[in-house]
N, C-alpha and C positions, 0 to 999 in steps of 0.2 A: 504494500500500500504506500503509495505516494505521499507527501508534506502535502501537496497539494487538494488530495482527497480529504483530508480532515475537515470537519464542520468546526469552523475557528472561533472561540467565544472566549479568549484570553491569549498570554502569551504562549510559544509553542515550543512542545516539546521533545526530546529525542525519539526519533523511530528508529525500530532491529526492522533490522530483512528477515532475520531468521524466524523471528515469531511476532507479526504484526499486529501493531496494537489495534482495536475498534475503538477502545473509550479511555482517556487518559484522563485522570484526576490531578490536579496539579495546588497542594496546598489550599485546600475549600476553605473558605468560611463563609456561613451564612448567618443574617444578622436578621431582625424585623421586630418592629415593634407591634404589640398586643395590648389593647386595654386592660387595666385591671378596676373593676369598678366598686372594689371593696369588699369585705364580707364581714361580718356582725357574728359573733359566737358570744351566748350566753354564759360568766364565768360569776359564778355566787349572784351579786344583785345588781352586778354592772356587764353592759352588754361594751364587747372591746373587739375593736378594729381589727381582723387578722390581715389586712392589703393595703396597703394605700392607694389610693383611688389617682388615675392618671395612665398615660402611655409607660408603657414597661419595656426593655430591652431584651430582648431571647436571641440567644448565641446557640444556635442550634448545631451549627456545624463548625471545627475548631480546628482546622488545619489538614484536612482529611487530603492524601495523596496514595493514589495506587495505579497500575496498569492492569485491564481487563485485554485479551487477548480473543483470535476469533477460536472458537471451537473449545470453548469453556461454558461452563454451569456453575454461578456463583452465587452461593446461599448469604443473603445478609441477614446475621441475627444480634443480636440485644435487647435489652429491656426495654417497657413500653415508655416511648416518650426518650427514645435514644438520639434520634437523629435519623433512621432508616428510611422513613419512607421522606423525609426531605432531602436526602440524597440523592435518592431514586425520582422524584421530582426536578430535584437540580441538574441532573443528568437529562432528564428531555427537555431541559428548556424550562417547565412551568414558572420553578420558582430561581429565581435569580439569584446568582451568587454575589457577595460582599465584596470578597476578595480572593484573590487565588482563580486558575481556569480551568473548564473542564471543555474537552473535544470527543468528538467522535467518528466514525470515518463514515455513517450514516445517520439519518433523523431515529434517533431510539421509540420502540413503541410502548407506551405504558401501557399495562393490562390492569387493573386496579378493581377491585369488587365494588366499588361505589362508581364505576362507571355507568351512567344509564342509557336504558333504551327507551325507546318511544312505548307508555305503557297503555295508551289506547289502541295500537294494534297488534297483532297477532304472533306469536313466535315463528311462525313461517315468513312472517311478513319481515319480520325483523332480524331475519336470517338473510331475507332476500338484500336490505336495505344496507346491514353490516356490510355483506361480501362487496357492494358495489363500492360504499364509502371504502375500504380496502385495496382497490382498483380490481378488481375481478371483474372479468365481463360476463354480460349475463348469459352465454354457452358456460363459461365456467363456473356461475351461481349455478348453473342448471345442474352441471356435472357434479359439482360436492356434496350438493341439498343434503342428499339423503344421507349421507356420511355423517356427515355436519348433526341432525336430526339423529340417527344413531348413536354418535358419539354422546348427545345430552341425556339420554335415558328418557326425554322429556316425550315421546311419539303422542302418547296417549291426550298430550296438552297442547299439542305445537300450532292449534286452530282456536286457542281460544288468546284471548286479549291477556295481553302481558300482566295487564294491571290487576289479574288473576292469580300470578305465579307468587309463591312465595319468594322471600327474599335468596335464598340460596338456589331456587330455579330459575329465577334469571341470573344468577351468577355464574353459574352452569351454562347458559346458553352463550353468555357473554364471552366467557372462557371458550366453547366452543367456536364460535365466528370468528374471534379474534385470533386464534391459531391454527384457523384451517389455512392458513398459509404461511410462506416461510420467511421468515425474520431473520433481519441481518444481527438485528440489536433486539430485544425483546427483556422487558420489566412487568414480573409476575407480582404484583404487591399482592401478599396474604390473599389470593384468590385459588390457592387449592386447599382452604379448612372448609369448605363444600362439600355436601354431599356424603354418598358413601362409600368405604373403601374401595368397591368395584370403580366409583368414580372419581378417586384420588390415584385407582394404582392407572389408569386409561391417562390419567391430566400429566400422570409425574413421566409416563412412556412419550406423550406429547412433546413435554419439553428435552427430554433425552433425544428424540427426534431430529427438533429445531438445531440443536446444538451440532447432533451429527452429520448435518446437512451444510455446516459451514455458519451456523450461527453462535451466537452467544446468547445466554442469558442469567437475567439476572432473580434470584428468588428471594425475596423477603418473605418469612416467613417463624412461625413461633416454635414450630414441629420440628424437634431435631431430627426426627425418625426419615421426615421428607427429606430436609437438606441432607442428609449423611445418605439417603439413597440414591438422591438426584443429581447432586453438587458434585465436583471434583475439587471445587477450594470455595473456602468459608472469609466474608469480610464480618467482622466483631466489633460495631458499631457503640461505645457504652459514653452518656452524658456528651452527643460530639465529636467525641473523640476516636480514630480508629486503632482500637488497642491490638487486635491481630487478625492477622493473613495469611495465607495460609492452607494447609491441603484440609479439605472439608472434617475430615475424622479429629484430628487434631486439633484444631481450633474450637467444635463441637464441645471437646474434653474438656479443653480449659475454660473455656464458659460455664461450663457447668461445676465446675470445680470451682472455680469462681460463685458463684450463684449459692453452692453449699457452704461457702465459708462465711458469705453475706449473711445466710439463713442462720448458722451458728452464731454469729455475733448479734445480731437483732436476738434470740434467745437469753444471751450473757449478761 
């Protein structure tokens, strides 16, 4: 991959011939202000301020630098409220970085379970409507349909209005659409805790897939059992900070080793 193929949205970076970067993180930080508008806790017969009320400063991301390669599966995990899914934001573009740059050698797609569909029409309909937004043409709406519709488990419901489905059945379908085709870059945010294991182990063969076809992706997720079966390296996200990197099984370890010693000390 060429200097010139990078999507350039800071200063740039070294590229290997030998193993081409897709997405380079170069010293993140993300900054944004959040109102806090106070809160009131009852303490004996005086009720007391726990906030101060006004704009608030959140450092959500704090210097975070790494190389994502093509033909990798990278599980991002840490605690809730780490920084994960505003990285995986910052990498498509949404949310803007402060300081430091991030590239990529194409537009990343986020997959995200709060992504919606249109819920007054129908799951076919909106299978039809995904694949076009996608660029598929409609010979090739035509040709995946029923894949697509198989792949969801949903056949039995695919005719009735979305605004029917429960929340995890359109998350399922959304998952479905948005991977019936192949990804250069692809970000799975917490969208395979759906469903049931028949349709985690079909989601997790999905992205094993994407990946072996010349793609990457990335999976945020809380499941170690996913990452350590999907992932070949693990980014470890805590307050921020990227504390390790690393081959999936390994990194898995020490987070959780981590996690148990936090639990033993909150106990002491």
């Amino acid at each position: 991959m060429s200097e010139e193929n990078l999507v350039d949205t800071g200063s740039r970076p070294d590229v290997t011939k030998d193993h081409p970067p897709v997405v380079v993180c170069d010293n993140v930080h993300v900054r944004y202000k959040t109102l806090a508008t106070g809160k009131k806790l009852k303490l004996g017969s005086k009720d007391v301020m726990t906030k101060r009320r006004g704009l608030q400063e959140v450092h959500a991301l704090k210097g975070v630098s790494f190389v994502a390669h093509k033909n990798e599966s990278i599980g991002v995990i840490g605690s809730n409220g780490s920084g994960k899914s505003t990285l995986m934001r910052s990498i498509t573009g949404l949310t803007p970085t402060s300081e430091g740059a991030i590239y990529a050698s194409s537009r990343p797609n986020l997959l995200g379970v709060g992504a919606a569909l249109i819920p007054d029409l129908s799951g076919a309909r909106n299978i039809v409507l995904g694949s076009l937004a996608l660029g598929l043409t409609r010979a090739e709406v035509e040709e995946k349909f029923d894949d697509i519709v198989e792949f969801t488990g949903l056949r039995d419901f695919i005719d009735l209005p979305m605004r029917t489905y429960s929340s995890g059945m359109s998350q399922r379908l959304k998952f479905a659409i948005a991977t019936s085709v192949q990804h250069e870059i692809l970000i799975v945010d917490e969208a395979l805790n759906v469903g049931d294991k028949k349709f985690r182990d079909r989601s997790e063969g999905r992205i094993r897939s994407i990946r072996e076809n010349a793609g990457t992706v990335f999976l945020v997720s809380h499941s170690m059992r996913t990452i350590k079966d999907t992932c070949n390296r693990a980014l470890w996200i805590e307050q921020g900070v990227l504390r390790a990197d690393g081959p999936a099984a390994d990194i898995i370890k020490e987070y959780q080793n981590f996690n148990k010693a936090e639990k033993e000390n909150d106990q002491d």
